[in-house]
C-alpha positions as CSV (number, residue, x, y, z in Angstrom):
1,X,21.1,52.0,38.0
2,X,21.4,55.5,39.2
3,X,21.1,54.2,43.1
4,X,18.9,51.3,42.1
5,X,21.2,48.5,41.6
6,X,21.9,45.9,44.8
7,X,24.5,43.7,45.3
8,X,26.9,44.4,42.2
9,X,26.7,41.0,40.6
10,X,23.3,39.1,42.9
11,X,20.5,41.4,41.8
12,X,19.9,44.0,38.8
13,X,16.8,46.3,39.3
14,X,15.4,49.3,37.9
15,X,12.1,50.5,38.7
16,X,10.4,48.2,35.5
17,X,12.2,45.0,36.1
18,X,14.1,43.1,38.4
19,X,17.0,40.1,37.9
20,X,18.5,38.4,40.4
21,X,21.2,35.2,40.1
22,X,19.5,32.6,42.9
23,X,23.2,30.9,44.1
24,X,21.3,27.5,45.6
25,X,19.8,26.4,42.2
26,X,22.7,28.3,40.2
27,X,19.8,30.4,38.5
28,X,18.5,33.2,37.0
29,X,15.2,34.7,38.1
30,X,13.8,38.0,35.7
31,X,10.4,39.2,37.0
32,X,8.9,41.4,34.7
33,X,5.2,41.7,33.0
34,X,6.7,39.9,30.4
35,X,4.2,36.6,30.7
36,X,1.6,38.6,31.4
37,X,2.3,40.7,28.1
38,X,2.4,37.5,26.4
39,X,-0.4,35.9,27.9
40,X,-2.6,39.1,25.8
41,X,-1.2,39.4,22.7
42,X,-1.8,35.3,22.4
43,X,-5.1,35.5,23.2
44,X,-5.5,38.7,21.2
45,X,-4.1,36.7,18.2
46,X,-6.3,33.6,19.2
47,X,-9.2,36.0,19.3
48,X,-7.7,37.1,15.6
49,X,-7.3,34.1,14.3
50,X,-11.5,32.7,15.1
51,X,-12.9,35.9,13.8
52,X,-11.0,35.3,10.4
53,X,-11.9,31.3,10.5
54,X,-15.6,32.6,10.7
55,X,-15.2,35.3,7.9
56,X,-13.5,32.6,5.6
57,X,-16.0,30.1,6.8
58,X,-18.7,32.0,5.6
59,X,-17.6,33.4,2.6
60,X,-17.1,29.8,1.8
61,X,-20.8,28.5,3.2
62,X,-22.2,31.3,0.9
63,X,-19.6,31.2,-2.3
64,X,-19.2,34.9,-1.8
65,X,-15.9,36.1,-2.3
66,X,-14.8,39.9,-1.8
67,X,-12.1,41.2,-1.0
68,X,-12.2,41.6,3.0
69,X,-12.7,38.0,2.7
70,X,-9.6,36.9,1.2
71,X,-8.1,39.9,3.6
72,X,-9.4,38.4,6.8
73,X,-7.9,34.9,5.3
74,X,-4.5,36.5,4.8
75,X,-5.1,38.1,8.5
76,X,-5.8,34.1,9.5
77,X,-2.5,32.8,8.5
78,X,-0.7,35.6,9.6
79,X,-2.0,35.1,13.2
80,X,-1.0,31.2,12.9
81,X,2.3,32.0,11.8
82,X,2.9,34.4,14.8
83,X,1.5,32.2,17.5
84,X,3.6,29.0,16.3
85,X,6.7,31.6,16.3
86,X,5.6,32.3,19.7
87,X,5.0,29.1,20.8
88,X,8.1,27.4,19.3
89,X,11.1,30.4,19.5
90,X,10.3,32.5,22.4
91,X,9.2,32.2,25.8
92,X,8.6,34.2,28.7
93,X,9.3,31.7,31.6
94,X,11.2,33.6,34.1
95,X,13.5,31.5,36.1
96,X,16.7,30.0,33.8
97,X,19.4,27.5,35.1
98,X,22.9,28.9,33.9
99,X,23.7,26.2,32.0
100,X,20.5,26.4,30.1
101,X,21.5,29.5,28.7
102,X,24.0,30.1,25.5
103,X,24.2,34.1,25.6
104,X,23.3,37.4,25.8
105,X,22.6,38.7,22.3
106,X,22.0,41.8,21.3
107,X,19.6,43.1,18.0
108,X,19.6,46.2,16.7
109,X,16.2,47.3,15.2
110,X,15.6,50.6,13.6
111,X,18.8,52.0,15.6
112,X,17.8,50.9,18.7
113,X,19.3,47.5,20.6
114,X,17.2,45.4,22.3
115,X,18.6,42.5,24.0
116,X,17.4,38.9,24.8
117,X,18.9,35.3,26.1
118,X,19.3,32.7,24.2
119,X,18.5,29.5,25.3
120,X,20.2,25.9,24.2
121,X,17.1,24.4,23.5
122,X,16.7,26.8,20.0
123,X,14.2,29.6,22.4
124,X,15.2,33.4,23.1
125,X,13.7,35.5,26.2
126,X,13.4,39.1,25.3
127,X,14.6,41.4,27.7
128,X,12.6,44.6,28.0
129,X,12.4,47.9,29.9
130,X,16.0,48.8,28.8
131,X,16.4,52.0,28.0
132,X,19.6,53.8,29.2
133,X,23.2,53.5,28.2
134,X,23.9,52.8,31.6
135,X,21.3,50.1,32.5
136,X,22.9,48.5,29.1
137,X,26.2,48.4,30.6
138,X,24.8,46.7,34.0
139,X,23.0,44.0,32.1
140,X,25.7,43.0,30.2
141,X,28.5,43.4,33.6
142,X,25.7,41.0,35.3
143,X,25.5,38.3,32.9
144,X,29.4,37.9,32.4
145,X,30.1,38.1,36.3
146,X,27.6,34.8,36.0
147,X,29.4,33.4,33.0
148,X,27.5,34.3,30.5
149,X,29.0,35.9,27.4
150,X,27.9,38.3,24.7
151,X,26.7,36.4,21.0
152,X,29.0,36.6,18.5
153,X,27.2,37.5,15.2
């Protein structure tokens, strides 16, 4: 991407991310901050989630309900609802067999795409740091040189 880009169909890099197809284990290796990312907001929502089970807790020890109360329980199940979507439909392993994944798919969120891989066992892998046209059209060159084709909605 603009002089970035090695080895047309072995390795796509930019200056926030790197992929590269490992020919020997017929993989694909992403290194991004992407674990790392994910790694903080889980134990940002973990954090969450005990501060709200102690608010509910005590309004319940005390039979003293207001209204920050039953807010901090709505907070509670939010933050269990969001870990188990993050356990159970994402991850942010970064090293994929080919034949693990199905395809590239492509979402478009408040008119802007962001992409992701999605897995055969039911998981996606979000694909960040994409942000020109032209990086776009890399991506998607790089996974069908490897076989891997576009979703179809």
């Amino acid at each position: 991407m603009n002089g970035e880009s090695v080895t047309s169909s072995k390795i796509l890099s930019t200056s926030t991310f790197r992929i590269r197809y490992e020919e020997a284990e017929n993989a694909v290796v992403i290194e991004d901050n992407l674990k790392q990312q994910t790694r903080a907001t889980r134990i940002i929502l973990l954090l969450t989630l005990l501060n709200s089970l102690l608010n509910v807790s005590f309004a319940t020890t005390t039979n003293h309900w207001r209204l920050d109360y039953v807010l901090w329980g709505v907070l509670g199940i939010v933050c269990v609802a969001s870990l188990a979507y993050s356990y159970y439909k994402k991850t942010s392993e970064g090293k994929f067999l080919i034949p693990e994944i199905l395809c590239l798919k492509e979402r478009i969120l408040l008119g802007r795409s962001t992409y992701s891989l999605k897995l055969r066992n039911g998981r996606s892998r979000n694909l960040l740091h994409l942000k020109k046209q032209s990086e776009i059209t890399e991506l998607k060159s790089f996974f069908e040189n490897l076989g891997i084709r576009e979703c179809r909605p």
